[in-house]
N, C-alpha and C positions, 0 to 999 in steps of 0.2 A: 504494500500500500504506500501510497504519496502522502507518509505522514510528515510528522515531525519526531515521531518515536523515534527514542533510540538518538535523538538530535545531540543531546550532550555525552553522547560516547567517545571518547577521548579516545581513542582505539584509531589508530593510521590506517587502516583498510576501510573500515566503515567512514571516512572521510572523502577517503580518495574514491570509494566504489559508490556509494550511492551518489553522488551528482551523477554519474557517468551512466547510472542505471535508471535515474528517475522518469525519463523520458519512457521507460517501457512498465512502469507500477501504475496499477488502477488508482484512480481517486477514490476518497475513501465513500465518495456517493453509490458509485459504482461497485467497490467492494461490498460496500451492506445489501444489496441486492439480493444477495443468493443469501443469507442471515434472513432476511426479511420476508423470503420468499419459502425456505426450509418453516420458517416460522408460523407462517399462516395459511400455507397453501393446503386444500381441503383434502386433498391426495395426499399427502403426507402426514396426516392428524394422527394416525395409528403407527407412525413412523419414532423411532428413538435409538438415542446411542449411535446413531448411525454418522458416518463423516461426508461432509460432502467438498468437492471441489470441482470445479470445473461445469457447476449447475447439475452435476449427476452423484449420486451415494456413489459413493469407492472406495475400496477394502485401504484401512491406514494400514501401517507397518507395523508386521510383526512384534516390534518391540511393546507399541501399546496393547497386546496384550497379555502382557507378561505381567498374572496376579502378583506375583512376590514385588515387580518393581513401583504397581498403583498401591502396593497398601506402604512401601514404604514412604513413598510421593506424598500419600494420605496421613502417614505418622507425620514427616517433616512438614509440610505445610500446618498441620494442625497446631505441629509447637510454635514452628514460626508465628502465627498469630496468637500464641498466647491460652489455645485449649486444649491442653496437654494431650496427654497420649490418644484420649478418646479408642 
């Protein structure tokens, strides 16, 4: 996306690559599209967990779904804010 995210990354690559990349990232009106459309469209109401890209559901990577590494994602975020182990 053509944001601003990520703008105060002090990181030399993310300087030098996204000017040189922005010209091909959606705006972010354009990104919320398929967000807003997964969200309300009446074909997809019985729809969940599912990933979308490219305006089609598509299988993510292997790695998400690896139980052992969401629940420990699920422990660390939880302490991170403060609710412990839960």
């Amino acid at each position: 996306m053509n944001t601003s995210f990520g703008g105060e990354d002090p990181a030399r690559a993310q300087r030098l690559l996204v000017p040189l990349l922005r010209p091909f990232m959606k705006t972010p009106a354009a990104g919320a599209v398929m967000s807003i459309r997964v969200a309300s469209a009446p074909d997809l109401a019985r729809s969940t967990g599912q990933f979308f890209a490219g305006g089609r559901a598509r299988t993510s990577s292997p790695r998400s779904y690896d139980e052992a590494t969401a629940s420990r994602l699920w422990r660390e975020s939880a302490h991170l804010v403060g609710l412990g182990a839960g």
